[in-house]
C-alpha positions in Angstrom: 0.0 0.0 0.0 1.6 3.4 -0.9 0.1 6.7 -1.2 0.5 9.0 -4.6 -0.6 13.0 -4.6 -3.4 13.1 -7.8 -3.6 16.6 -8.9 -6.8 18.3 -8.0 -7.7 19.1 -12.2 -7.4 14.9 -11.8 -9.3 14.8 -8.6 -12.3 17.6 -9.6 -12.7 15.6 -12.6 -12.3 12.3 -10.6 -10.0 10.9 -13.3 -13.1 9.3 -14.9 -11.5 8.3 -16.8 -3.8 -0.8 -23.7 2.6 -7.3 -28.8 2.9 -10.6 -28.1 0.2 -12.4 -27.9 0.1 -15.9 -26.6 -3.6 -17.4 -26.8 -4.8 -20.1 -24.2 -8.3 -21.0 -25.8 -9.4 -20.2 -29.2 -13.6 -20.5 -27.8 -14.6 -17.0 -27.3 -16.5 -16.7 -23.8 -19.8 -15.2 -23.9 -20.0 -12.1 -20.7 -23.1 -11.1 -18.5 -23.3 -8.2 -16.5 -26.6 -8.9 -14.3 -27.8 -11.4 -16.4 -27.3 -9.0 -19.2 -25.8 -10.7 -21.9 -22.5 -8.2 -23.1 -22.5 -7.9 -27.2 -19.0 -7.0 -28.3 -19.3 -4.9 -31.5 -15.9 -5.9 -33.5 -13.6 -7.4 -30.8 -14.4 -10.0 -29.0 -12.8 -11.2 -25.2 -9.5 -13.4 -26.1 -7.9 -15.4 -23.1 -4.3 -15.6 -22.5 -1.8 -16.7 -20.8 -3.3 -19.7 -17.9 -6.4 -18.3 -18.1 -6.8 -14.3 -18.1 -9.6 -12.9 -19.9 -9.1 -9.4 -21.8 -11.7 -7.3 -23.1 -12.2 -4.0 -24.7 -12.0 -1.3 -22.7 -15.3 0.0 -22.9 -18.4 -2.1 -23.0 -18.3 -4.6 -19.5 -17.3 -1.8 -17.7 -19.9 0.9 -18.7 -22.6 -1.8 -18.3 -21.7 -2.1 -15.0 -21.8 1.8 -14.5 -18.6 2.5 -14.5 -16.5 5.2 -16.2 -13.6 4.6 -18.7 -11.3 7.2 -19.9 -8.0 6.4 -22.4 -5.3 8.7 -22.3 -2.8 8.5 -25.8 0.0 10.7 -24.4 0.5 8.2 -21.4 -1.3 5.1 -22.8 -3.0 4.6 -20.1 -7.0 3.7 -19.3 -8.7 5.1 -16.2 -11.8 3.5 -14.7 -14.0 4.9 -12.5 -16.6 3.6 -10.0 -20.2 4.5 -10.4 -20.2 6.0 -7.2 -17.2 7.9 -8.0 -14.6 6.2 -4.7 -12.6 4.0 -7.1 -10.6 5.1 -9.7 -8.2 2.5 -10.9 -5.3 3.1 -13.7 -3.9 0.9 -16.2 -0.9 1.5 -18.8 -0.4 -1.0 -22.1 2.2 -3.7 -21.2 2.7 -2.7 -17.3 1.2 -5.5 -15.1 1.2 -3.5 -12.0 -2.2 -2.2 -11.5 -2.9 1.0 -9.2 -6.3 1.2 -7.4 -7.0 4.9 -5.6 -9.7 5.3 -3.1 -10.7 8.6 -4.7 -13.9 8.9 -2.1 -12.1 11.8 -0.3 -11.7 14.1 -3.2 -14.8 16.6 -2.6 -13.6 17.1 1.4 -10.3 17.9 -0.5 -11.7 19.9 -2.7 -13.6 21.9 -0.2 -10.7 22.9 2.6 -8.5 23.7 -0.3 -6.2 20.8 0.4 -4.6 19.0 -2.5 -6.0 15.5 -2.3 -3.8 11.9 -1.6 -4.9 9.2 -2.7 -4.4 5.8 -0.7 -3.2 3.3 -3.7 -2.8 -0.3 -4.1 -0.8 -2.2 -6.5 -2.2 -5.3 -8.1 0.2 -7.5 -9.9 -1.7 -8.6 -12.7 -1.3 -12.3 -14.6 -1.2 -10.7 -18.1 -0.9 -6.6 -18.5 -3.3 -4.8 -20.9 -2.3 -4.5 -24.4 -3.7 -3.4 -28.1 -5.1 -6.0 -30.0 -6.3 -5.4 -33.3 -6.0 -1.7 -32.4 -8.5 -1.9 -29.5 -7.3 -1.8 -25.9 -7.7 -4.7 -24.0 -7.6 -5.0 -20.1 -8.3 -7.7 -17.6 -11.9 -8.5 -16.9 -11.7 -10.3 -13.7 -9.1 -7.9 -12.0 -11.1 -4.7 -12.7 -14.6 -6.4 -11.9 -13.5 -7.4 -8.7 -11.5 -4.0 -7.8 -14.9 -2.4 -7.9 -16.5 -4.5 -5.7 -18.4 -7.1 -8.4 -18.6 -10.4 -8.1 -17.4 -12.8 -10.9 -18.3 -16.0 -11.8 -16.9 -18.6 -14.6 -19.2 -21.6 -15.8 -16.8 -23.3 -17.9 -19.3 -26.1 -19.3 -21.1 -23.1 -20.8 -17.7 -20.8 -21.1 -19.8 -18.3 -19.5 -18.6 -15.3 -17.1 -21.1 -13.7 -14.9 -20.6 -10.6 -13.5 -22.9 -9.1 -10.5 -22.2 -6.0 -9.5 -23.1 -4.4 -5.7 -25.9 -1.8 -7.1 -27.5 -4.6 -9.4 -31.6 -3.7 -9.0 -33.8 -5.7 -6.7 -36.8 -7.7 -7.4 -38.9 -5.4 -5.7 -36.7 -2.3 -6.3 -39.4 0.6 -7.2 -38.0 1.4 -10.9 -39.4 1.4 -13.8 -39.8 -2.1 -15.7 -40.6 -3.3 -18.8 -42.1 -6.8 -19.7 -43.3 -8.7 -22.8 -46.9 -10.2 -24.0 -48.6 -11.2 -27.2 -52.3 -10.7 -28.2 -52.7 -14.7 -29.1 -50.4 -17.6 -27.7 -51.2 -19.8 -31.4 -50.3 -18.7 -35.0 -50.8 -20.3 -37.7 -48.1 -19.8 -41.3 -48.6 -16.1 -42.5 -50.2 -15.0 -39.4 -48.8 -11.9 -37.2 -48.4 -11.7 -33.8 -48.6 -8.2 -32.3 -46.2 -8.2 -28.7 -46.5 -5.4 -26.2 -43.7 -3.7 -24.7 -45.5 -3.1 -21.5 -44.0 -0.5 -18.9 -45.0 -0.3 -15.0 -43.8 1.9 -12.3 -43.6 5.1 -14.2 -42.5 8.1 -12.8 -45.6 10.5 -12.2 -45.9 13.6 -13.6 -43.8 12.4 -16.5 -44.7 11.0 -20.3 -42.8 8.3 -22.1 -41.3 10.1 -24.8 -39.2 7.2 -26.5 -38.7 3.8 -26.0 -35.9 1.6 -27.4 -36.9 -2.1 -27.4 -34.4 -5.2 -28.5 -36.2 -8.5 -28.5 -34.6 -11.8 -29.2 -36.6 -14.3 -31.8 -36.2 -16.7 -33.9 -35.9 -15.7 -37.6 -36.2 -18.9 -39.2 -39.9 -19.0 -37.8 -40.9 -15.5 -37.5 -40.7 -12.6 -40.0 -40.1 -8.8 -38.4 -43.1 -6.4 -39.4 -43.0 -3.2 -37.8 -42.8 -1.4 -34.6 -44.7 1.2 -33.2 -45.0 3.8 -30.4 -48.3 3.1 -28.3 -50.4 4.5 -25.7 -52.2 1.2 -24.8 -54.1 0.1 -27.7 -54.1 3.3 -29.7 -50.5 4.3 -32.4 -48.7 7.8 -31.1 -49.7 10.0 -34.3 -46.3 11.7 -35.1 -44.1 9.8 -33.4 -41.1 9.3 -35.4 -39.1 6.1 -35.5 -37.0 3.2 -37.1 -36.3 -0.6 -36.1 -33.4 -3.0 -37.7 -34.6 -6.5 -37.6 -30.6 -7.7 -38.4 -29.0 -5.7 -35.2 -27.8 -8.8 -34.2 -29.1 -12.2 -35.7 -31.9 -13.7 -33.8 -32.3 -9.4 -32.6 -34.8 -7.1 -33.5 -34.2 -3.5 -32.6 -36.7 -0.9 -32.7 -36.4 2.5 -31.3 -39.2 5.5 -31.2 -39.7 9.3 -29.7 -42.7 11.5 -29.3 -42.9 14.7 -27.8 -46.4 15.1 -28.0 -47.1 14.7 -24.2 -50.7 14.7 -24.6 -51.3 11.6 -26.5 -48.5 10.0 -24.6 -48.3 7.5 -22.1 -48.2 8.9 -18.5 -49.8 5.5 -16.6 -48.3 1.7 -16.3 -49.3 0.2 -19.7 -48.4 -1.0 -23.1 -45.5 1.9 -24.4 -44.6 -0.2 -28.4 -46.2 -2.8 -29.9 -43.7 -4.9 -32.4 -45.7 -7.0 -35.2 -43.9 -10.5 -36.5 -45.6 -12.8 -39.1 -45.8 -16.5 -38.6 -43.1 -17.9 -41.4 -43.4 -21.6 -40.9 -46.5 -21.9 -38.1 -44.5 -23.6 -36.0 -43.5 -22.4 -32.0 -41.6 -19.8 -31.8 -40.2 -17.4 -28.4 -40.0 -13.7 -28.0 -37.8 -12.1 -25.3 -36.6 -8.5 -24.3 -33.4 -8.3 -24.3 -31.4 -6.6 -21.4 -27.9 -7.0 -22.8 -25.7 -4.2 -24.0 -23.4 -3.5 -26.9 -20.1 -2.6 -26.9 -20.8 0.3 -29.4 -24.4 1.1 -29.5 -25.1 0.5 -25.6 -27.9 -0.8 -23.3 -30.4 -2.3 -25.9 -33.5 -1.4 -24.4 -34.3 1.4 -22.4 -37.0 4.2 -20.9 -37.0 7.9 -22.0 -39.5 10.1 -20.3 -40.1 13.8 -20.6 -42.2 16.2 -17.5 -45.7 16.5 -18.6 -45.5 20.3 -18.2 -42.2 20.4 -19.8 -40.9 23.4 -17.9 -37.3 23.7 -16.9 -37.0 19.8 -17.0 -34.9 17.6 -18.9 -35.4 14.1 -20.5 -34.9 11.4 -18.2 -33.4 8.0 -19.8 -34.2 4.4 -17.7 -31.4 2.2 -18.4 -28.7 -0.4 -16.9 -29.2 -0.2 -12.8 -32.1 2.0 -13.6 -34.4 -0.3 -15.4 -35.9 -3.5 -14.8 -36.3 -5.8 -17.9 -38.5 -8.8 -17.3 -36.5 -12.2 -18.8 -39.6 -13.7 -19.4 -40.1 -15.7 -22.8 -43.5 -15.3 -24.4 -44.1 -18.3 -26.3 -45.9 -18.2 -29.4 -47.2 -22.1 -30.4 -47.6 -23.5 -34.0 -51.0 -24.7 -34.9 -49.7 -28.2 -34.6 -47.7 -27.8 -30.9 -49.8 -27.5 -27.7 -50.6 -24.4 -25.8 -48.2 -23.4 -23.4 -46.8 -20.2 -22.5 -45.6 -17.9 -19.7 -47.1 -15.3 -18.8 -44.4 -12.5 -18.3 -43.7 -10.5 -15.6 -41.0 -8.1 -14.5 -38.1 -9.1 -13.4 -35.2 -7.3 -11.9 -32.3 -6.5 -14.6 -30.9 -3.6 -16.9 -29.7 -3.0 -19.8 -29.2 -1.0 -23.9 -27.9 3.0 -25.8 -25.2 3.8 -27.2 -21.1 3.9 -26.8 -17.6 3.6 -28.8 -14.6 1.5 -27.9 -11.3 2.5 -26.7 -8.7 2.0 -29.3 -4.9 2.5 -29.6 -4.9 5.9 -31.5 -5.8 9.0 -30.1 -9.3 9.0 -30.9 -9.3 5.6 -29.2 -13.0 4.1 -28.6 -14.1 1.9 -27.2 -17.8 0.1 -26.4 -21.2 0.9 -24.0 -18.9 -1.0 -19.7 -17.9 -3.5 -16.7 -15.8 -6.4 -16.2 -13.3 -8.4 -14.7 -10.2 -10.5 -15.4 -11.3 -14.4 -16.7 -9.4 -17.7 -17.0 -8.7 -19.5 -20.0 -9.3 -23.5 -19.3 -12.9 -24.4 -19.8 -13.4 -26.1 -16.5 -10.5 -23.5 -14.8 -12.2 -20.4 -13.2 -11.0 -17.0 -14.8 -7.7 -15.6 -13.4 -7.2 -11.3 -12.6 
């Protein structure tokens, strides 16, 4: 344990702020940040060494809440807590990794004092480095430094991160959940599902809503989306929806700011229409994951009713539960059975770049720690 002086420009701004490459597993390991599966844009995670997982800067670690920051002069990557009391600094090809407690910086700031950090070095298995001109840092390492917990399946080469602010069950956010207007279709039929929302804010009108929903493309057919209030289509509202964001992803994003055909109570907020391709069963999900590059894929925006002084609010991540819920749509030669969804506590999807070795280095929508490599091992700092 040592102690370093950070500069108060470092400290006010809370320092919000990557070869040789030796491969230990060609399998790519898929990453969930409260059950939120992580979609990496261009670069995927690559373990090295006996069993470190990398990943790009950005992406793990914003979905966990955190901030990231690269620095080309010094090639270095900051990353700072959501609650702003860790700030930990990594350089390309230096395994030494310094953790400040930065949660002292505003009393600092206040009396005038400049502010010392208490540090702490990790020794890391594998130090950061650029691959494929994106930097890549330790998953595990990082993760755990800001207090998440990590966990590797390695029959599913899974790593599943849970961080100390994930949302409750019962925590009194906004949610979002899926249904369907029938449970059978037959070939050529649509569906129409409902992106329902409960626990809205009062005084407040949903003024956009993104929605990413999983499904199965070989049996259903994307249609359209469009921004509801209930049963009746938001005139005006303005919007788009690309069924190929990801294969087996739909993602559909509209804004109004008409406020008084809006919705301002718990109740249907989109309604996304798929036709029937083969009439055979077929499940719908919302997705709460996150992109490296785009963000959280579904989230909440909501605008004050009287619109005076106020700005937009956006739901997402910690902020937003997502229900996991499948709504299952049967064929007209399976039997009925479906579930019948209802929120469940997780966050996720909006919009991010990913950190890169130049100066405009970028890097993906965040959090993450350090994995192992061997598929029954568990993931190394």
């Amino acid at each position: 344990m040592k102690k370093q002086i950070l500069s108060i420009s470092l400290a006010a701004a809370l320092a919000v702020s990557c070869t040789g490459i030796a491969m230990a597993e060609d399998k790519t390991p898929t990453v969930f940040v409260n059950q939120g599966q992580i979609f990496f844009d261009d670069q995927a995670p690559v373990i090295l060494g006996e069993g470190t997982t990398l990943v790009p800067a950005r992406g793990v670690f914003e979905a966990m809440g955190a901030k990231v920051e690269w620095k080309e002069d010094t090639r270095t990557v900051d990353v700072t807590s959501s609650d702003n009391k860790t700030l930990i600094r990594l350089t390309i090809d230096d395994s030494t990794m310094k953790v400040f407690d930065v949660s002292g910086v505003f009393g600092a700031l206040m009396s005038g004092q400049d502010f010392v950090a208490p540090e702490n070095d990790v020794t890391l298995d594998v130090a950061p480095q650029i691959i494929s001109d994106r930097t890549m840092i330790p998953l595990r390492a990082i993760s755990e430094a800001l207090d998440a917990d990590v966990q590797w399946n390695g029959e599913d080469y899974t790593i599943n991160i849970t961080t100390a602010n994930a949302p409750s069950a019962d925590a009194g956010v906004p949610a979002l959940s899926l249904s369907a207007d029938k449970l059978t279709a037959a070939k050529d039929e649509e569906v129409v599902l409902s992106v329902n929302a409960e626990n809205l804010p009062t005084e407040k009108f949903v003024s956009g809503v993104t929605a990413t929903v999983k499904y199965d493309p070989t049996a259903f057919e994307f249609v359209k989306a469009e921004l509801v209030n209930g049963d009746n289509v938001i005139e005006g509202a303005i919007g788009a929806a690309n069924p190929e964001f990801t294969y087996g992803y739909v993602k559909a994003a509209s804004i109004t700011v008409n406020a008084e055909t809006a919705v301002t109570a718990d109740g249907a907020v989109m309604k996304l229409t798929f036709k029937s391709l083969t009439g055979e069963k077929g499940s719908f999900q919302l997705s709460n994951g996150y992109n490296t590059k785009l963000g959280f894929n579904t989230s909440l925006l909501v605008d004050s009713v009287s619109n005076v002084g106020n700005k937009s609010v956006q739901y997402e991540g910690d902020d937003l539960k997502i229900s996991q819920a499948e709504v299952v749509i049967n064929g007209t030669d399976t039997p009925a059975e479906t579930v019948k969804p209802t929120a469940t506590a997780d966050p996720t999807a909006t919009v991010a770049p990913e950190a890169t070795a130049d100066p405009s280095a970028t890097v993906a929508p965040t959090k993450a720690p350090a994995e192992t490599a061997a598929p029954t091992a568990t993931p190394a700092a």
